[in-house]
C-alpha positions as CSV (number, residue, x, y, z in Angstrom):
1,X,-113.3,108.1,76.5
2,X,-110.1,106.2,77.9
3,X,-109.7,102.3,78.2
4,X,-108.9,100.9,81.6
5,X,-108.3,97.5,82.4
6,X,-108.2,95.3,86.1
7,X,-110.1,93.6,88.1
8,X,-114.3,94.1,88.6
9,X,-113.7,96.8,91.3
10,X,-110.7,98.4,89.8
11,X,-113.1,99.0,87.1
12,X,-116.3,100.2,88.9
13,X,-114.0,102.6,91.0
14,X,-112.7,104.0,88.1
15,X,-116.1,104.6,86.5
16,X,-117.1,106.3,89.3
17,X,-114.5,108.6,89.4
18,X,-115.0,109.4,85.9
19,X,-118.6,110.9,87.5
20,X,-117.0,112.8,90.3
21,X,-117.2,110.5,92.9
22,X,-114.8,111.0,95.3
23,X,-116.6,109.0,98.4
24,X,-117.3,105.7,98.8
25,X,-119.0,105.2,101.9
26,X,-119.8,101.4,103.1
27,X,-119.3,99.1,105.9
28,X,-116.7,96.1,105.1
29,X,-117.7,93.1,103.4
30,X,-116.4,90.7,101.7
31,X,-118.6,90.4,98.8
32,X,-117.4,93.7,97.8
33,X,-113.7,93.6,98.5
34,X,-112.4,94.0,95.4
35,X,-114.2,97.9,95.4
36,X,-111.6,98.6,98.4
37,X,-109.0,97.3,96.4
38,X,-110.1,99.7,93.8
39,X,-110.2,102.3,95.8
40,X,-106.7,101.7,97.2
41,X,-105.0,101.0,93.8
42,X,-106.7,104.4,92.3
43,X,-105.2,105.9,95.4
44,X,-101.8,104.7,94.8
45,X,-101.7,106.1,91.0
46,X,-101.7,109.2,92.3
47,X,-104.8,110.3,91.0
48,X,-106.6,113.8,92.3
49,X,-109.1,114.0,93.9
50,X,-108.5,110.3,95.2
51,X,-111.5,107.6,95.7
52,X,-112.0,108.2,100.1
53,X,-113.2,105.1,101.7
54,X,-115.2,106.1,104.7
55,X,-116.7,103.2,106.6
56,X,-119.8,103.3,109.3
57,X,-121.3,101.0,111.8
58,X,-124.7,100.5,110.1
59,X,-125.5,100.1,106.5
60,X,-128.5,102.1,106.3
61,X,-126.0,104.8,107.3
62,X,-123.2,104.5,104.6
63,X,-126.7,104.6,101.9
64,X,-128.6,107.8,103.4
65,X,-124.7,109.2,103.3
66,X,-125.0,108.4,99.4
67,X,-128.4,109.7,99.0
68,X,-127.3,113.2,100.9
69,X,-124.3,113.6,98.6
70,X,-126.4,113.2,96.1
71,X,-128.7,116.2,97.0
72,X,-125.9,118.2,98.2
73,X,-123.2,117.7,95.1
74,X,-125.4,116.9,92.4
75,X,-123.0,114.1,91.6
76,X,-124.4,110.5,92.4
77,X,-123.5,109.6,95.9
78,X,-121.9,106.2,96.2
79,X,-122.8,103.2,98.9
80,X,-121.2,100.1,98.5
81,X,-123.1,97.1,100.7
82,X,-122.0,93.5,101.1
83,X,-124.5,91.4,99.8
84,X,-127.8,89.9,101.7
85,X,-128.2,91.6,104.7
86,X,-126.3,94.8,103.9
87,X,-127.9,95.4,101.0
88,X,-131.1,95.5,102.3
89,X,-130.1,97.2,105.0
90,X,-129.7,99.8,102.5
91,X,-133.1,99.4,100.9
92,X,-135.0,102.7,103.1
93,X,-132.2,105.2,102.2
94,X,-132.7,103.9,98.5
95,X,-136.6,104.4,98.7
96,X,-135.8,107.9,100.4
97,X,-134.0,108.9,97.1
98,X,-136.7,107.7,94.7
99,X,-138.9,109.7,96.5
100,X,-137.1,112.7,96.9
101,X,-134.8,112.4,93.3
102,X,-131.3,112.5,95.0
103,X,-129.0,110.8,93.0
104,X,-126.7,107.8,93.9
105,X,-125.5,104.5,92.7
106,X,-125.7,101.4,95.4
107,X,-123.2,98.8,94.5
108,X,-123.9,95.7,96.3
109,X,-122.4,92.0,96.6
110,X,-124.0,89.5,95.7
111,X,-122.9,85.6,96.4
112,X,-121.0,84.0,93.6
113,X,-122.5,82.6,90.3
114,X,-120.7,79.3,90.1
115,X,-122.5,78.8,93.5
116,X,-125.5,79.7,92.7
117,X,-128.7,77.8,93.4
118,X,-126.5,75.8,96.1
119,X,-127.2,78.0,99.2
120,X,-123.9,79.8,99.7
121,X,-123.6,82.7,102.3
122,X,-125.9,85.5,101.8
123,X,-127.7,84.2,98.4
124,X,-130.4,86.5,97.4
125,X,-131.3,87.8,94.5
126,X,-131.4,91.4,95.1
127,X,-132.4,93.7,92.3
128,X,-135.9,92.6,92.2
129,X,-136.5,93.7,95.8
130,X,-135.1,96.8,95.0
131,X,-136.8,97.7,91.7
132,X,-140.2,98.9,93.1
133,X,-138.0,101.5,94.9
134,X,-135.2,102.7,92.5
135,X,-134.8,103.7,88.6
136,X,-132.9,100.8,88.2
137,X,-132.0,97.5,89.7
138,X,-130.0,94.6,87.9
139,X,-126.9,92.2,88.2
140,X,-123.8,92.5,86.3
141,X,-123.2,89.1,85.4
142,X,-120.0,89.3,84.0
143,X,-116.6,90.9,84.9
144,X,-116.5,92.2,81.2
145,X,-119.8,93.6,81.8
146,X,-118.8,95.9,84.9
147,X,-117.4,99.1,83.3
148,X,-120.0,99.6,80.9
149,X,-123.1,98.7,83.2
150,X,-121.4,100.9,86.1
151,X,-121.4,104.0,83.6
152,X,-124.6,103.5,82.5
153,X,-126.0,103.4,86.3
154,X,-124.4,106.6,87.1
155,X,-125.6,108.4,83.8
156,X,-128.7,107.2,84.8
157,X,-128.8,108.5,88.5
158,X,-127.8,111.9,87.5
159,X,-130.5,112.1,84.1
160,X,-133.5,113.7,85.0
161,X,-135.3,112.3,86.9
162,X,-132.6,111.7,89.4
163,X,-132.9,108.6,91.4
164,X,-131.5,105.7,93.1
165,X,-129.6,103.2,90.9
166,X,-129.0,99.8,91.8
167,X,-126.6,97.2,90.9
168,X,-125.0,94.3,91.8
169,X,-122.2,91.8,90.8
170,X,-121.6,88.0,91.6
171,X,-118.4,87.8,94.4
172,X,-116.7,85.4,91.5
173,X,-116.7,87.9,88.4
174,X,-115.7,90.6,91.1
175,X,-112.6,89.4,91.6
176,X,-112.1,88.5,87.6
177,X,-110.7,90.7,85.4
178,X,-111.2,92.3,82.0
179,X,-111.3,95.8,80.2
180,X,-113.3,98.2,79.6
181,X,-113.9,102.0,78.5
182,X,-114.6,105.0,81.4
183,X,-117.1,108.0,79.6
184,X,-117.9,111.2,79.6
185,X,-119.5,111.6,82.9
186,X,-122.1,112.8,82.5
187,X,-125.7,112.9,82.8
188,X,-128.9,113.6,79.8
189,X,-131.5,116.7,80.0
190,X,-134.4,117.1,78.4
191,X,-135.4,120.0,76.1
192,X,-138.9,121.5,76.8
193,X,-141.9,122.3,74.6
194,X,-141.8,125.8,74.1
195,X,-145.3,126.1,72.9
196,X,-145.8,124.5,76.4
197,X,-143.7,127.6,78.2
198,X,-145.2,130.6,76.1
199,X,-149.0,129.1,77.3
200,X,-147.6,129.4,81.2
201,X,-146.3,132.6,80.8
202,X,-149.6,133.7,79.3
203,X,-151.8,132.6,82.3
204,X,-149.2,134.8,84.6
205,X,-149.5,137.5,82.6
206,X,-153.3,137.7,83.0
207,X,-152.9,136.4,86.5
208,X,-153.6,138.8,89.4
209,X,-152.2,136.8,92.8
210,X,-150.1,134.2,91.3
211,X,-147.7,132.4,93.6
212,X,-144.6,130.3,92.9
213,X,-143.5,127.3,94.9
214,X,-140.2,126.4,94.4
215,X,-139.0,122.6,95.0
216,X,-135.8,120.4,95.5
217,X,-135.5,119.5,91.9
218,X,-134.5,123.5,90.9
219,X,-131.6,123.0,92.9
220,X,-130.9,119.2,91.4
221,X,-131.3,121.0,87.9
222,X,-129.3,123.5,88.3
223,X,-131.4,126.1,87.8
224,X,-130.7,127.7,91.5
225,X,-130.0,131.0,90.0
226,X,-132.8,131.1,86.9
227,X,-135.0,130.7,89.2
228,X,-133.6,133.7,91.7
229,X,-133.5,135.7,88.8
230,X,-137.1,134.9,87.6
231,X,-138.4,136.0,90.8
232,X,-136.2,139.0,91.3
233,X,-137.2,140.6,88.1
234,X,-141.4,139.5,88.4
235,X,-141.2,140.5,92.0
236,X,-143.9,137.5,92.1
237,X,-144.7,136.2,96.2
238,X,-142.6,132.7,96.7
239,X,-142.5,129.3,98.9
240,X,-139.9,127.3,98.8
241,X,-140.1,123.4,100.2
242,X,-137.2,120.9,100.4
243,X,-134.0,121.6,98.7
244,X,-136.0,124.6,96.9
245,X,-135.1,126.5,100.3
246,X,-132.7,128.8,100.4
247,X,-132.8,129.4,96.1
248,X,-134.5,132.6,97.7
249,X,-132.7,133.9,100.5
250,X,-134.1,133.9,103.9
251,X,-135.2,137.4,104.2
252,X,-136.3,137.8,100.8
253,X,-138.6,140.6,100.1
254,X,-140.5,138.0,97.6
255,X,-140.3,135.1,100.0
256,X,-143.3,134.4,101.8
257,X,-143.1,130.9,103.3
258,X,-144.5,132.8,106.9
259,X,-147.8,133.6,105.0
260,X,-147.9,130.3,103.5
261,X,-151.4,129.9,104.4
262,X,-152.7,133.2,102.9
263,X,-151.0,132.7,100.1
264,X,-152.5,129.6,99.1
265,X,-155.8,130.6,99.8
266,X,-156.0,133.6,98.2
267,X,-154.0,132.5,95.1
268,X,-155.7,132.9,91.9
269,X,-152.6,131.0,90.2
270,X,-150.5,128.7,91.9
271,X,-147.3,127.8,89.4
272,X,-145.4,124.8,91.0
273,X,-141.7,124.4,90.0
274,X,-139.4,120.9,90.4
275,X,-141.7,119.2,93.7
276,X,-144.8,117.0,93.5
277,X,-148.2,117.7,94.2
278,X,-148.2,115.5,96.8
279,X,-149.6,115.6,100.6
280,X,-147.7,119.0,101.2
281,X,-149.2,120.8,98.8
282,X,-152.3,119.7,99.5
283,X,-152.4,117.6,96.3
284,X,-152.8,120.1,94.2
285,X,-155.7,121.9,95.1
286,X,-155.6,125.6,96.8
287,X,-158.3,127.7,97.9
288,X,-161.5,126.8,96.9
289,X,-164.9,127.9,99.2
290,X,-163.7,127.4,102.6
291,X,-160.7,128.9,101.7
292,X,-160.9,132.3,100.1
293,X,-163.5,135.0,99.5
294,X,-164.4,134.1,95.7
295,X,-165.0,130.5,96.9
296,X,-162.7,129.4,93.7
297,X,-160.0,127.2,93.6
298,X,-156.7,128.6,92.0
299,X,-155.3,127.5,88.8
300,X,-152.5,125.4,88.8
301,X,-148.9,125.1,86.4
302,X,-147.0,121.8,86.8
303,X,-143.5,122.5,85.8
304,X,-141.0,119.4,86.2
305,X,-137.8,118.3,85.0
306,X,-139.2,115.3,83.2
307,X,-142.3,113.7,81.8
308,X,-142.9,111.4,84.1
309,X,-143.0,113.8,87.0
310,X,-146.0,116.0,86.1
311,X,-149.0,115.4,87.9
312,X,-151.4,112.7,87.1
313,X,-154.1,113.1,89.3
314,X,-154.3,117.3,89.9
315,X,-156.6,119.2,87.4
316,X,-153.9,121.2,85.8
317,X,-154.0,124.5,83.6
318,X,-151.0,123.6,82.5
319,X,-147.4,121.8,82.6
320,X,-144.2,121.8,80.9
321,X,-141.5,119.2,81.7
322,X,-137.6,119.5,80.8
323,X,-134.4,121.2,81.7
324,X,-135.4,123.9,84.4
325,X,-133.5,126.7,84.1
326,X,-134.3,126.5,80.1
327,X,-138.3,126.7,80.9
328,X,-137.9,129.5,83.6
329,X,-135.8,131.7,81.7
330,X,-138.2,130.9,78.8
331,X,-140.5,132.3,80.8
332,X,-139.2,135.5,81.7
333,X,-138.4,136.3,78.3
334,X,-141.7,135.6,77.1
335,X,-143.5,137.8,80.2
336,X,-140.8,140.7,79.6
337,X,-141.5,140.7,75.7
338,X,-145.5,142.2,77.0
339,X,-147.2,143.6,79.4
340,X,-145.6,142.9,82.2
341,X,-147.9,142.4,85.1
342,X,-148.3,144.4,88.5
343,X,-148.6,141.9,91.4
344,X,-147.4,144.9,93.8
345,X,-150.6,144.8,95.8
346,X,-150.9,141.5,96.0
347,X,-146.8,141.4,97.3
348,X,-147.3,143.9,99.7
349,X,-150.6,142.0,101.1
350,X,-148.4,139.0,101.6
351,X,-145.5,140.5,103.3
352,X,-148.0,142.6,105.9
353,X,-148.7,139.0,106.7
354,X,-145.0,137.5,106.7
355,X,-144.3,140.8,109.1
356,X,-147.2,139.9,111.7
357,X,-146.4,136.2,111.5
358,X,-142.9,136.9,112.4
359,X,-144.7,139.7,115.4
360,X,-146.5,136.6,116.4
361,X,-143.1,134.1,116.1
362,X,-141.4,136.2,118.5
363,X,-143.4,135.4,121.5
364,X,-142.3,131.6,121.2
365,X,-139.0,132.0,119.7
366,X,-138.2,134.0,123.0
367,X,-140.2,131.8,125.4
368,X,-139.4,130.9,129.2
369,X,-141.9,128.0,129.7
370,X,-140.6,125.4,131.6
371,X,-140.6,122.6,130.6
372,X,-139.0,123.9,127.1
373,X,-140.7,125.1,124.4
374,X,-139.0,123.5,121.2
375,X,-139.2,127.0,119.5
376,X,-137.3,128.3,122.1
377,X,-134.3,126.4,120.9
378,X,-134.6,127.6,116.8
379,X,-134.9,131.5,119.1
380,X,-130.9,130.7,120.1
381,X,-130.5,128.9,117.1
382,X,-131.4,130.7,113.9
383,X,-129.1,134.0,114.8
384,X,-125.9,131.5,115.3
385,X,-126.3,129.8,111.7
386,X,-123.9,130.7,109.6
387,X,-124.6,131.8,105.5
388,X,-122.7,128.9,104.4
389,X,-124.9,126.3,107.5
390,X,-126.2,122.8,106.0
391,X,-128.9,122.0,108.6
392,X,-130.2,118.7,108.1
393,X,-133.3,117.3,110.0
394,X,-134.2,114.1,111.3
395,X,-137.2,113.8,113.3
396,X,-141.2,114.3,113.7
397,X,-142.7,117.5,115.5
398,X,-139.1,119.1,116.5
399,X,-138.2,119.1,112.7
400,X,-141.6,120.3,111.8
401,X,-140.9,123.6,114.0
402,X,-137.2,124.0,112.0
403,X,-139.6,124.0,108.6
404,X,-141.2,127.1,110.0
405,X,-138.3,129.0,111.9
406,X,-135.4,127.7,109.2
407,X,-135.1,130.2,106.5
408,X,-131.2,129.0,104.7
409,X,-129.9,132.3,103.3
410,X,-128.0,130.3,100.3
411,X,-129.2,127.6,98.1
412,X,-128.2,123.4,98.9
413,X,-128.1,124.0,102.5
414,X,-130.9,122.1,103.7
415,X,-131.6,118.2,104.1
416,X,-134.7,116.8,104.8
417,X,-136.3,113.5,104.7
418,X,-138.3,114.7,101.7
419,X,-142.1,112.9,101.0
420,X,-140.8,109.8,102.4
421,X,-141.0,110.6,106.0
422,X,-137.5,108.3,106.9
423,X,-136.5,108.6,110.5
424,X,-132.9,107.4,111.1
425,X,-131.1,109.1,107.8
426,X,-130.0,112.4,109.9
427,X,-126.2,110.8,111.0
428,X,-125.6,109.5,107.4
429,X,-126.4,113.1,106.0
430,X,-124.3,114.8,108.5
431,X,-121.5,112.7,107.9
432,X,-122.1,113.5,103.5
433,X,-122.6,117.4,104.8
434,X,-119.1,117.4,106.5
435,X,-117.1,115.8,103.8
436,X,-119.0,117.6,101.1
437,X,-118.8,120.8,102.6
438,X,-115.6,120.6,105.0
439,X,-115.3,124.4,106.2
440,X,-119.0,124.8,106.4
441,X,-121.0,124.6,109.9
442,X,-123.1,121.2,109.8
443,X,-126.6,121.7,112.5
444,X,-128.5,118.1,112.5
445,X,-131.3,119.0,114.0
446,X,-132.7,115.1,116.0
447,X,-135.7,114.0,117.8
448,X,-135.1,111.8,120.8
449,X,-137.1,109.2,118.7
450,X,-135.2,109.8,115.4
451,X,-132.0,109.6,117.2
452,X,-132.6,105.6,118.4
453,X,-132.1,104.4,114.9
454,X,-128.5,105.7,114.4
455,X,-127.0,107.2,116.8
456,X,-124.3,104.5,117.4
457,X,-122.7,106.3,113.9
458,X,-121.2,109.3,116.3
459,X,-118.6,106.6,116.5
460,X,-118.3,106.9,112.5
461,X,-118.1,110.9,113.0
462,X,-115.4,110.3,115.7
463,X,-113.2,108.0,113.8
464,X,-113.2,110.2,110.3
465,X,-112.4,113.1,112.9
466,X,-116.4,115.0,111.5
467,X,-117.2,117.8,113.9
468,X,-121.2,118.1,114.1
469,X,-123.0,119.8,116.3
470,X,-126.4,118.0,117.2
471,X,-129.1,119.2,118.7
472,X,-132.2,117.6,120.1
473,X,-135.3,118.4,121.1
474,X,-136.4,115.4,123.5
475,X,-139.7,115.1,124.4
476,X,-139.8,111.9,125.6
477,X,-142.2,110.7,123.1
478,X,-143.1,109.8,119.5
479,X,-144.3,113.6,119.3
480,X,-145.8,113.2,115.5
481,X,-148.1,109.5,117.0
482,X,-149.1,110.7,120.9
483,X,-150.7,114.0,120.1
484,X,-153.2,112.6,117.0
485,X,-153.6,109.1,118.9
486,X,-155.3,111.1,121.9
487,X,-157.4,113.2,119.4
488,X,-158.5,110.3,117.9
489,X,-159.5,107.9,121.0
490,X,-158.7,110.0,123.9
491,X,-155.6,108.0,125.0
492,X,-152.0,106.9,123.6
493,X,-150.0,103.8,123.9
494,X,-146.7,103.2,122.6
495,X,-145.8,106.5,121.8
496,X,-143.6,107.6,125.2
497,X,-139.9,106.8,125.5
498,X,-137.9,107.3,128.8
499,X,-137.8,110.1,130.2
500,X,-135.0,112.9,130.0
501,X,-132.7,110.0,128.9
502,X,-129.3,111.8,128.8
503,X,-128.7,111.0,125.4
504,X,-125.1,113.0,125.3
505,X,-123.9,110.7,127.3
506,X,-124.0,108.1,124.6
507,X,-122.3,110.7,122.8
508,X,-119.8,111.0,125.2
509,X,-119.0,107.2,125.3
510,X,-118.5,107.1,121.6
511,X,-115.7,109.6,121.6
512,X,-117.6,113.2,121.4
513,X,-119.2,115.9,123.9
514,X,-122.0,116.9,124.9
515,X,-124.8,118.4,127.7
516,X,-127.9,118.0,128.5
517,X,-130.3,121.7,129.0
518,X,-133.3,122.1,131.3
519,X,-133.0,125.4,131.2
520,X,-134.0,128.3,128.7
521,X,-131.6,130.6,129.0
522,X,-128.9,127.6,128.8
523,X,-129.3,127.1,125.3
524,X,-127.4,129.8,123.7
525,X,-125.2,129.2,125.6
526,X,-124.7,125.5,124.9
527,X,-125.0,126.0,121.6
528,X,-121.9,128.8,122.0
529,X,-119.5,125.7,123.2
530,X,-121.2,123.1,120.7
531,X,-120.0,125.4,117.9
532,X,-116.4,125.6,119.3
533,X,-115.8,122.4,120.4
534,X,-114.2,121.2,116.7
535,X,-116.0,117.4,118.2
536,X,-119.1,115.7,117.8
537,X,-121.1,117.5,120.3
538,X,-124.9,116.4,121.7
539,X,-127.0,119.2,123.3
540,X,-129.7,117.3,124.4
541,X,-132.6,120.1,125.2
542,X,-135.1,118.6,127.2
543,X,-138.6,119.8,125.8
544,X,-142.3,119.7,127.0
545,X,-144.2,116.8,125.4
546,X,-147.5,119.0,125.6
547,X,-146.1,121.5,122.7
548,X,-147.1,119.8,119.8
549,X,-146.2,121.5,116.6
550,X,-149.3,122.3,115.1
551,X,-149.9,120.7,111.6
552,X,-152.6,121.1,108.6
553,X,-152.2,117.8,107.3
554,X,-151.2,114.9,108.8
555,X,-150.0,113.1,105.4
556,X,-153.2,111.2,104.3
């Protein structure tokens, strides 16, 4: 503990450094002046790492910044938005990150208090908008107030659950002064039942074809390398969804995302670690009589980082919540102290089927249709990634294909929209990915639709000098609307955008590169030059329309 003392923004800054924050990304207000000031004066003391004030062209683009820092770092991400209009500007990336637990702290404006009531600029009272979508959304009322209700946002963004935290401060007691205290830093766990852990490792041991789904919250918990270890020394058959990808390398003898399908089916335990049971895992229910030869439905482990995400509405054999590296190495321990089980057969069953889905893969991944199939592109793509690549996606059906052809070889590499479904947060997380991981290579994968809502922020990776290489698949269309629309009623409207627009050149105007392929055999080699470029660089694959990606579920 250490007291500081200044104005309302000297003190928030400081709090937020005391959390590892070393970004503050935002678009200039002046409701929240005094948190540049803050920024600046922490800058001039000296002080390592300093506060970096990084400044877009869209709000909604400095808060899904926050929310991919969050998921990247582990440390709150941090979006400061002037008050009224940029704060709920802000309010979809804030949703996103309830959704998905990313942690970050939104500071926003708010008009003055010894105005309020009189209809001054931008007078809205904010936090209970935002409190159906965040852990936490109130006003700071007083300049005394700040430091301590600053701390306790960030502690409670980076507690399990993580989530979005929301505050706000009136412009008059921003610019007062008073003191304050900056904490530890830190966030609060929770310890798990362990009668809870020795029942779930007793339902593996008797289990003949259990499967383990790993989620993003092993990788927000820390517990990347527990749960490596637990499936290196069980040898037990693995998915991996969200940020869970890449806690098992791609490659992975034990990693069987390709025979997703079999597995689920044929499952007679299906032990889910750190996600929901939501729309993609079918909500909770796998196999059953259409499904598998025994007509039964699998068993089913909840296992979440706290209470209030186990499931409410799956039948459940069981379900531990707390600190997940503390359960999953509870649970090896407990399986190595017996019997320990033989799943070999049931392995080596899965993999046959990774190996002939990869047989069948090939045929796409190396395809010379014309138009362009959009798994042609992850065919070039995949061999260029890098170990160290942080792909993000941002888009419908082309993003859908990355899901399936996208195995990351290292853990925190991959950003996606998460249950939400949020088109438009792809240029905010590859501007987070750059600063967060500054020598690694950054891939945003964008539809031509996704790209519409924020493509202007090239301009934001041009001015903070962020190389990115983008690539698109455009299809002309709402891919993810035109193909069920025509299933359902035999026609679409509103689902087709114009065609082959040349999207790099936009890219071009704003200050980066760019080219736009037709052809196949072009890719690879556009890619080649987007990777050397050192700029913002567009390569705008034009795709067939027809080449739907083709889905289970359609999120209902």
């Amino acid at each position: 503990m250490s007291d500081i003392s200044g104005h309302s923004g000297e003190l928030a800054v400081h709090v937020a450094r005391a959390h590892g924050v070393e970004t503050m990304f935002t678009l200039s207000g002046a409701h929240v002046f005094p948190m540049y000031d803050g920024a600046v004066r922490i800058n001039q003391d000296g002080q390592e790492p300093q506060m970096r004030l990084l400044d877009v062209r869209h709000e909604q683009t400095a808060a899904f910044a926050a929310e991919a820092t969050g998921k990247l770092t582990r440390v709150p991400g941090l979006a400061v938005l002037t008050a009224g209009p940029g704060v709920t500007n802000g309010i979809s990336a804030i949703a996103q990150a309830q959704f998905a637990g990313s942690p970050m702290v939104v500071v926003g404006g708010r008009a003055p208090q010894n105005r309020w009531g009189t209809g001054s600029l931008q007078e809205l009272d904010q936090p209970p908008i935002i409190a159906p979508v965040a852990k936490a959304a109130s006003t700071i009322m007083t300049a005394g107030d700040v430091a301590a209700g600053v701390d306790e946002a960030f502690t409670l963004a980076r507690s399990s659950h993580r989530g979005p935290v929301f505050v706000d401060v009136p412009m008059d007691e921003f610019f007062n002064s008073a003191s304050g205290t900056v904490g530890s830093g830190e966030g609060t766990r929770i310890e798990p039942d362990g009668d809870a852990i020795a029942t779930i490792a007793g339902l593996l041991a008797r289990a003949q074809r259990p499967v383990l789904i790993l989620g993003t919250d092993v990788w927000a918990d820390h517990a990347e390398a527990a749960a490596l270890r637990f499936v290196e020394d069980l040898g037990i058959p693995t998915l991996t969804n969200g940020m869970g990808r890449g806690v098992i390398p791609g490659g992975h003898r034990s990693l069987v995302t390709k025979a997703r399908g079999a597995a689920l089916s044929g499952a007679d335990l299906v032990v889910v670690v750190g996600t929901p049971l939501d729309f993609r895992l079918g909500y909770g229910a796998f196999g059953g009589p259409d499904k598998n030869p025994t007509g039964e439905f699998a068993r089913v482990v909840h296992i979440a980082d706290s209470p209030g995400q186990v499931s409410g509405h799956a039948e459940l054999a069981a379900s531990v919540a707390g600190d997940l590296t503390t359960v999953l190495d509870g649970l090896q321990r407990a399986i190595e102290g017996g019997d320990k089980p033989d799943w070999h057969a049931w392995a080596d069953t899965l993999r046959d089927q990774v190996k002939a889905a990869a047989e069948r893969d090939a045929q796409l991944l190396t395809a010379e249709a014309d138009p362009i199939h959009p798994a042609r592109i992850y065919g070039e793509l995949v061999p260029r990634l890098e170990d160290d690549s942080v792909v993000i996606g941002d888009g419908g059906d082309f993003v859908s294909f990355a899901g399936k052809y996208v195995e990351p070889k290292r853990p925190g590499g991959w950003l996606d929209p998460g249950p939400y479904g949020c088109l438009g947060a792809g240029l905010g997380a590859a501007i987070a990915a750059r600063v967060a991981r500054p020598s690694a290579q950054v891939t945003l994968l964008l539809g031509d639709g996704a790209a519409g809502f924020s493509l202007m922020d090239v301009d934001t990776l041009v001015r903070h000098d962020l190389p990115v290489v983008m690539v698109m698949g455009n299809n002309s269309a709402w891919g993810l609307e035109k193909g069920p629309m025509q299933m359902l009623y035999g026609y679409d409207v509103v689902a087709d955008l114009a065609q082959r627009t040349p999207y790099d050149d936009v890219v071009k105007a704003l200050g980066g590169a760019g080219e736009t392929v037709t052809d196949p055999k072009q890719i690879g080699p556009a890619l080649d030059r987007a990777y050397a470029s050192g700029v913002p660089y567009l390569v705008n694959v034009i795709t067939d329309v027809e080449a739907a990606y083709p889905r289970n579920t359609f999120g209902i």
